[in-house]
Every structure is written in structure tokens, then in C-alpha cells.
VEXVEXNU-676600 format. One record per residue (C-alpha): x, y, z; residue in one letter; residue number from 1. Coordinates in Angstrom, 2 decimals. Layout:
N
       x       y       z residuo num
       X       Y       Z       A NUM
...
***
This chain:
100
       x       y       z residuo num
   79.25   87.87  114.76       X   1
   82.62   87.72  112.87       X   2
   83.50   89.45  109.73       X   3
   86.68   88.26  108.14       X   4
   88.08   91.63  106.24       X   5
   89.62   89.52  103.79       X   6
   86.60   87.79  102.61       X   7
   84.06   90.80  102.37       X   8
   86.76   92.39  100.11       X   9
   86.99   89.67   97.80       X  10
   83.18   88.85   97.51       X  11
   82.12   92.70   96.92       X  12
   85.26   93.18   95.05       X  13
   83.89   90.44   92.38       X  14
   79.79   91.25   92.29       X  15
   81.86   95.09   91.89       X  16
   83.57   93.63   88.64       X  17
   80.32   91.70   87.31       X  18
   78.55   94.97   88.46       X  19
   80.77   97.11   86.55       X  20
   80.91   94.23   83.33       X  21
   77.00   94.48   83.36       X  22
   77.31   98.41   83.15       X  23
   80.00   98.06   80.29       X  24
   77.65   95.78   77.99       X  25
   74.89   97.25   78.84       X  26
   76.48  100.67   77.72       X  27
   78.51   99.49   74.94       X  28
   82.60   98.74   75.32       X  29
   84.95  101.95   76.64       X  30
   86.60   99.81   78.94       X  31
   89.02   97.42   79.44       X  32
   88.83   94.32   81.82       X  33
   91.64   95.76   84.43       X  34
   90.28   99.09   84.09       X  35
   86.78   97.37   85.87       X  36
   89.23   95.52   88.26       X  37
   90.41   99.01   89.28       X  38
   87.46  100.06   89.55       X  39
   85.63   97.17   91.83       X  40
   88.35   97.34   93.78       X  41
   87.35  100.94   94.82       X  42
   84.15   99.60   95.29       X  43
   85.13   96.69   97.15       X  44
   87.37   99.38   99.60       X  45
   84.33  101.54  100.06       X  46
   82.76   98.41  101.32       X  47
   84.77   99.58  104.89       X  48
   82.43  102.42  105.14       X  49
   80.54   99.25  107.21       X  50
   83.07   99.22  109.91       X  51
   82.21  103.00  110.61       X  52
   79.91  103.53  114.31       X  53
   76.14  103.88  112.71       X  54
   75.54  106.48  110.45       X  55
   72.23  108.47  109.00       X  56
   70.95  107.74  106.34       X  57
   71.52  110.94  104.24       X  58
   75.04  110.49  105.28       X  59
   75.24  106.58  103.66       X  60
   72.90  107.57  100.87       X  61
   75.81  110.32   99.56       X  62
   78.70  107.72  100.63       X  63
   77.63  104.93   97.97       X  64
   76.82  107.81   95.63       X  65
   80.32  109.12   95.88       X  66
   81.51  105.36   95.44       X  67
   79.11  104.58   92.53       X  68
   80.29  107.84   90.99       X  69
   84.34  107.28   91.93       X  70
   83.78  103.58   90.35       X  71
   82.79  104.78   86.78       X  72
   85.22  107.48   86.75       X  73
   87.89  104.72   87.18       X  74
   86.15  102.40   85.24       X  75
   84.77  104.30   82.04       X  76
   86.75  106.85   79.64       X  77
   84.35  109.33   80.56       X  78
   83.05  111.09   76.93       X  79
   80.74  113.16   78.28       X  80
   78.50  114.25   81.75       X  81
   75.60  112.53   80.24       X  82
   76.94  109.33   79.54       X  83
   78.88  109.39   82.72       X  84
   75.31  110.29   84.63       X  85
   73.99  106.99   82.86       X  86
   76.86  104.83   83.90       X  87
   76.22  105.62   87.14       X  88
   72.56  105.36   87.20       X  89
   72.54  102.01   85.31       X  90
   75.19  100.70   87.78       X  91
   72.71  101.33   90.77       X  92
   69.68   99.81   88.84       X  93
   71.99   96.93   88.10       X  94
   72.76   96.84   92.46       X  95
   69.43   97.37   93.07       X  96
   68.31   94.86   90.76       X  97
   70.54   92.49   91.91       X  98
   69.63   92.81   95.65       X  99
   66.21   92.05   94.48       X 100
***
């Protein structure tokens, strides 16, 4: 099977953005439109993580944590722990939602 670098960095670069838009209305504004580029596109790099030799699942569990946590930091003003905490809840209910 081929994976073409280029194109898994573009797709999960753009569900990041929508990801990250979703979070952003759900939430209210606090963030501009390149700030949530930035910020999928530390998504979209963490998205590497894949090319890794297998890891446990503890270990990939705290990886897209880290990720989901590093995205709304870039993303999102942070105002306080609690609202950051939400952002990055609501962004996994919005990936988890979206992977059905």
C-alpha cells in the first residue's frame, strides 16, 4: 500500500481546520481563521506519528492528547484552564463524532 505524504497532510490538515472551525462556533469566536490554519497544520504534522513502527495504545492515546491539547493552544487565546479543558474536549467529541 502507498501513502503519498503530501496528500495525507493536506486532507487531515483541512478536516483539522473544519475540526478546529466546529470547535470555534461551537465555543463562541476567540480566534481568527489563520490562527486555526496554524493550528490544523500542527494537527495535520502530528498526523506522522503514523509512520512511527507500532505503538501501544497508552502510548497513542497520550500522543493525540498532546496534539489535541498543542492544537487549541495554537488555535484559541486561551482565557482560562477551564475553557481551554472544553476546547479540547469538544474538539475530540467533534473527531469522534465525525469518525462516526
Amino acid at each position: 500500500m502507498v501513502i503519498y505524504i503530501d496528500i495525507l497532510l493536506a486532507l487531515n490538515w483541512w478536516i483539522d481546520f473544519l475540526l478546529l472551525l466546529g470547535v470555534r462556533r461551537a465555543m463562541g469566536g476567540g480566534a481568527r481563521s489563520w490562527r486555526l490554519a496554524v493550528g490544523a497544520l500542527v494537527g495535520a504534522l502530528s498526523c506522522l506519528v503514523l509512520f512511527l513502527p507500532p505503538l501501544s495504545g497508552w502510548l497513542c492515546l497520550l500522543i493525540r492528547l498532546c496534539a489535541a491539547a498543542l492544537m487549541v493552544t495554537v488555535a484559541f487565546r486561551r482565557r482560562s484552564w477551564r475553557d481551554w479543558g472544553r476546547r479540547v474536549l469538544l474538539l475530540f467529541a467533534l473527531s469522534a463524532g465525525l469518525a462516526g
